[in-house]
N, C-alpha and C positions, 0 to 999 in steps of 0.2 A: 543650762548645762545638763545636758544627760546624765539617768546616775542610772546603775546596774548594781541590784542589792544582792548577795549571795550570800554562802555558807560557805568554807571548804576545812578540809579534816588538815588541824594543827600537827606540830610533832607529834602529839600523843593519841592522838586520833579524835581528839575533841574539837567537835564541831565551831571557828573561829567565823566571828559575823564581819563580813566584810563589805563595803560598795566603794564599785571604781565610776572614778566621776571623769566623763567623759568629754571632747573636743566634741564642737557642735558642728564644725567643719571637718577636713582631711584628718583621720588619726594616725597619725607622725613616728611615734614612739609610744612606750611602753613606761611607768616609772612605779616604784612602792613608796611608800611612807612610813618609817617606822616613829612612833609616838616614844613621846616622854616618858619616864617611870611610874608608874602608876596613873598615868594619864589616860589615854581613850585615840580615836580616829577620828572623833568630832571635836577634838579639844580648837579653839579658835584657830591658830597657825596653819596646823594642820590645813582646816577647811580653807582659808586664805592661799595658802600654797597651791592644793589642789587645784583651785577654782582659775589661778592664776595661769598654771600648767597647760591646764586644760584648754584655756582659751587662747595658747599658744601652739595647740596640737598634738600634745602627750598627754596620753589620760592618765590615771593617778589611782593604784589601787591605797584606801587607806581602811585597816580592821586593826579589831579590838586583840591585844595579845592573850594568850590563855587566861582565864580567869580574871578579867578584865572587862568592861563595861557588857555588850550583850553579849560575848564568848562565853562557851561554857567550861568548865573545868576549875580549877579549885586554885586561885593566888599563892596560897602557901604553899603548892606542889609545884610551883613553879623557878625558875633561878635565869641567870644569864646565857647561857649556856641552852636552854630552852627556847629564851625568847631566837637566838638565832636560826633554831630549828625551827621556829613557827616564823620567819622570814624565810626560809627554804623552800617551808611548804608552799608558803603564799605565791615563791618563782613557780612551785610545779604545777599548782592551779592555773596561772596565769597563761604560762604553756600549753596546757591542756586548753583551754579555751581559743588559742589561737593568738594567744598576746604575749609573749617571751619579752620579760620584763628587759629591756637594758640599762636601766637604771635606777639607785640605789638612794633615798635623802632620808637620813636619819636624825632624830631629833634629841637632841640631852643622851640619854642611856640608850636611846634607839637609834643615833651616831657609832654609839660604840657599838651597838649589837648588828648594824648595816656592815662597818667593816671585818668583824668575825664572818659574817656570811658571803660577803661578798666572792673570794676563795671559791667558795662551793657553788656556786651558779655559772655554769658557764656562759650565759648569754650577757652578763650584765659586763657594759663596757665604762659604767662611769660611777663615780657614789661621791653625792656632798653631803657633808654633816654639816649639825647647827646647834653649836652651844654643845660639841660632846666630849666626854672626859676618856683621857687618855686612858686611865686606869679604871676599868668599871669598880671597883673597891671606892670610889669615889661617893658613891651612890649612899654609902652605910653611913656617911656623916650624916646623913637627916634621919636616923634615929641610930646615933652610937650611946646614947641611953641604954637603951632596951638593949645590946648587945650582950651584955653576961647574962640577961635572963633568957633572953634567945639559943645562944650556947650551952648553957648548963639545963633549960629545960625543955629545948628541942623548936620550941616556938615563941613568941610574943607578941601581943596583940600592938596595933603602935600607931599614931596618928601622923598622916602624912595627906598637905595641904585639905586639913579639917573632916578629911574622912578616916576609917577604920580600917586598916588591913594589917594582916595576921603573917608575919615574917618569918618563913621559918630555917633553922639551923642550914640548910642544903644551899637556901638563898647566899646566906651569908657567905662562905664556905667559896661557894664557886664565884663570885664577884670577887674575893678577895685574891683567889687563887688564878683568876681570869689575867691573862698578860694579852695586850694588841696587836703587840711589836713583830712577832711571827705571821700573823693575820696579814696586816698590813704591808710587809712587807711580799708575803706572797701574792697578793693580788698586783696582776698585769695588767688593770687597765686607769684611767684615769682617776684624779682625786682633788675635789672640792674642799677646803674646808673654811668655815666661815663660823666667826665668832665674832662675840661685844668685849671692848677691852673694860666693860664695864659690867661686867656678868659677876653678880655677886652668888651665884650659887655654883655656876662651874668657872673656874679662873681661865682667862689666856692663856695662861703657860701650860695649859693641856692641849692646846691647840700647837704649839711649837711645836710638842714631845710630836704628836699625831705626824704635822709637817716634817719634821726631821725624819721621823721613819718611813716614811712611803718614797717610793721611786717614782722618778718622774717618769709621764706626765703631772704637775703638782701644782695649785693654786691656791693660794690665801687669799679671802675677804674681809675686811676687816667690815663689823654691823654700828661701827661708832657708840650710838648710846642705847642702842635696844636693852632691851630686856632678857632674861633667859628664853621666859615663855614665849618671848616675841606679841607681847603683848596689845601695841601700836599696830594699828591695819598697815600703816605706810612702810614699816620696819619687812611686816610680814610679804606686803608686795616688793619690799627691793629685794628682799631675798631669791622670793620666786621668778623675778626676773634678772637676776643674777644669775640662777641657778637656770634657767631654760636659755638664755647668752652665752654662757660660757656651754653649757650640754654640745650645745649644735658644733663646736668642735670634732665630738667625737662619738656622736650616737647619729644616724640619717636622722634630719628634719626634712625630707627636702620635698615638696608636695607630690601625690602619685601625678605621673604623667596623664594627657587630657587623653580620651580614648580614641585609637590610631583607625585609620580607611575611612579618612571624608578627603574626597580628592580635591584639588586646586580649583577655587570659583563655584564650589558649593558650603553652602551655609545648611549644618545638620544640627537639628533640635530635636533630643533624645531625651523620657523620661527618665529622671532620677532616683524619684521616690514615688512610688504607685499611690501612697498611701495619702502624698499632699501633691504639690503644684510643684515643686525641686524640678528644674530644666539644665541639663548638659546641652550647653550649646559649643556647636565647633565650626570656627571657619577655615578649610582649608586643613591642611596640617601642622598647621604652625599656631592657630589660635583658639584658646579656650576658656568660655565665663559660664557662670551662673547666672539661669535667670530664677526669678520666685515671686510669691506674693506677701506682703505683710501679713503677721501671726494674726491680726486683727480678722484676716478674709480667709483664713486656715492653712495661711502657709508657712514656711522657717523666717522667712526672709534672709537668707544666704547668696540675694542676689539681685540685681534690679527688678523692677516689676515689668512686663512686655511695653507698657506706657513709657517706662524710664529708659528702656532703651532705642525707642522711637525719638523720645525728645534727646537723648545722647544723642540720635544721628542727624539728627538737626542743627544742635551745638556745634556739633564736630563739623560736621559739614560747612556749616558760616563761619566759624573762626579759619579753617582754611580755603575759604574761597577771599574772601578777606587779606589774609595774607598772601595769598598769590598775587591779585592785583595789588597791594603794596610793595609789595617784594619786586614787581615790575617797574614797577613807578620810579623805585628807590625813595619812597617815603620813609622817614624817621618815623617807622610803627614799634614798639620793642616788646607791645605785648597783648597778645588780643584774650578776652574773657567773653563769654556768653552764658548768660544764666538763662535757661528756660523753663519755665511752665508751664501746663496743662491742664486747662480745663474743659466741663461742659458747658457752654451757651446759648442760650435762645437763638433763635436764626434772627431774629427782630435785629436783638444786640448786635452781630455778627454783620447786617446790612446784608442781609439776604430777606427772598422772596418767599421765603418759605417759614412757617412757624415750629415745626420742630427745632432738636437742639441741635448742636453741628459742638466739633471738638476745635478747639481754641489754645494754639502754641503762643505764651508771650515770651520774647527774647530780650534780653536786658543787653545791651554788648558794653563792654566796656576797650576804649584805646586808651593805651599809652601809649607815648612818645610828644614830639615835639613837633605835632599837628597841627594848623593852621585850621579854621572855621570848615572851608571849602573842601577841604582834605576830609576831614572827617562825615560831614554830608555825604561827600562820594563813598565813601566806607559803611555808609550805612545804607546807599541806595545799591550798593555793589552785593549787599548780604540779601537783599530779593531776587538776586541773580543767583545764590544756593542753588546745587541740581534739585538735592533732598525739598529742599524748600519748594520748588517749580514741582516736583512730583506730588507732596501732600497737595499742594493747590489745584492742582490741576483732575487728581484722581490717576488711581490705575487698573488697572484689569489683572484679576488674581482666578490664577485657571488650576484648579485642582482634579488627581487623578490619582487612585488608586497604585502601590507600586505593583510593579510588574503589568501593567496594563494601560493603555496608549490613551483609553477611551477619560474622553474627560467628565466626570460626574458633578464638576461643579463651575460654573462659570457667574465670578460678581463680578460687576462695575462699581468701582468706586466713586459716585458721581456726587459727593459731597462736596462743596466749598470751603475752605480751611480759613479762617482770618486771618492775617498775619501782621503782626504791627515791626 
């Protein structure tokens, strides 16, 4: 999975560390991530979600919020109310780069702080929360300890999941004074929300209040036994694919089109990537694949290798010459299979006269139906009647010429012998 590490300047102008992890294929869509309260972009879910995303087609920006893992700027300057502005920022980065986020998945307090923001982005057309509480004031139970000493002396220092951070008066203040319900009800476009009915740190019933106030388009998940943190990989990938299922509702997923002027009965193979072996292949105007090599030989592998689409046409080719002559016959065939491979072998091995290696297709076929001995025999001496198959055998002549120029610069013979069993 591709990742692109950056900077971009938060609400406050403090430099926020971010990396969006990217689709290794077509990139789709655009999504953020906003993390848990005092949490990180690297927290597990997080990563899990991203990665999930990602290999679906939406890349995933996910950064540290103000004063927060590598972000710079100071925890105790910061409040709810902030974190949504450093979601803002994150849309106008993503903009500027050329990636106008449209969509939104916030996690615990960064559910809640996705719907405050959401309003304010005009590109984002969907937002799912996970485990977030209706009422950001929710948040100050894991230290309503320290709260009078926070109030009366402006800050207090206070431990939350076993580390150190410094709370101060402003925090508290605007989480309590924080309402959704306005938020939430402005925002025009879709809304995910998904929780464990077994969340012992943020309850269900903040997930109702959330549902009840948003306008439809509107969807509840229910995550059964998860955890808050979503702590189970399995948890974390049904989310993420919950959440990239239900998305393609209402954000495009829909692959870019293959690239248009290869006219009918020409086959165009166009590089992809200068940098490795990535091949846009087009047949016609109606057909488009990837071809490549395995990462082992320096390529993505996003594609067949030139070898695997040779032995494709080999396959393809005997399973329907195959069924043409049954289909004639009106044999009871109901299903034909060919597996083939590819190798190199001695000519010795091959029964040929010559001692170099020659290329070697083996075909496995398999029939079903309700074939008789004879039937099938004929079905298998009918598969050396393949055209594809008579051309590797036989050789061809491959004449190559410069474009825009008549003259031919290169003329092979194919005068190999191909085994064929």
């Amino acid at each position: 999975m591709p990742t692109d590490r950056f900077t971009f300047p938060g609400h406050a102008g403090h430099d926020l560390a971010a990396r969006l992890d990217m689709p290794s294929g077509p990139h789709l869509a655009t999504a953020i991530f906003a993390h848990c309260f005092t949490c990180g972009k690297d927290i597990l879910a997080a990563r899990r979600i991203a990665a999930r995303l990602a290999s679906m087609g939406i890349s995933v920006l996910r950064f540290d919020f103000t004063g927060l893992g590598h972000s710079k700027g100071e925890f105790s300057n910061t409040d709810f109310t902030s974190n949504a502005g450093d979601l803002v920022a994150a849309a106008d980065a993503l903009t500027a780069r050329g990636h106008a986020p449209s969509l939104l998945i916030g996690h615990s307090l960064g559910g809640s702080a996705v719907l405050k923001a959401a309003p304010q982005i005009s590109s984002i057309k969907a937002v799912a929360t996970i485990g977030a509480p209706f009422d950001p004031g929710h948040v100050a139970h894991q230290f309503s300890d320290a709260i009078p000493t926070i109030m009366a002396k402006g800050a207090a220092r206070v431990t939350l999941a076993g580390r150190p951070f410094t709370i101060g008066k402003q925090f508290v203040k605007d989480v309590q004074d924080s309402a959704l319900n306005d938020a939430i009800k402005a925002f025009k476009g879709a809304l995910l929300v998904l929780h464990a009915p077994r969340d012992a740190t943020v309850s269900i019933d903040n997930a109702g209040e959330i549902f009840a106030a948003a306008r439809h388009p509107k969807s509840f998940v229910t995550l059964d036994d998860a955890d808050h943190l979503l702590s189970c990989p399995k948890d974390a990938e049904y989310a993420a694919d919950t959440i990239a299922t239900w998305a393609a509702r209402y954000i495009n997923l829909t692959p870019p089109a293959p690239p248009i002027g290869v006219p009918e009965g020409i086959l165009r193979v166009s590089e992809a990537d200068p940098e490795g072996f990535l091949q846009d292949i087009q047949s016609g105007p109606k057909h488009h694949v990837l071809a490549d090599e395995p990462q082992a030989y320096g390529g993505t592998d996003k594609g067949m290798s030139p070898y695997g689409f040779l032995s494709a046409g080999l396959g393809a080719c005997t399973s329907m010459t195959i069924r043409m002559y049954a289909r004639r016959k009106k044999w009871p065939l109901t299903h034909v299979a060919v597996d083939v491979s590819h190798d190199k072998v001695h000519a010795q091995d091959a029964e040929t006269s010559t001692a170099t290696k020659v290329d070697q297709f083996e075909r496995v076929i398999s029939l079903i139906g309700d074939l008789d001995d004879a039937q099938r025999q004929r079905l298998l001496e009918i598969a050396d009647k393949c055209p594809v198959h008579r051309t590797l055998e036989k050789g061809a002549a491959v004449v190559t010429r410069l474009k825009d120029s008549d003259v031919p610069v290169e003329t092979e013979q194919l005068s190999r012998r191909h085994a064929m069993t």
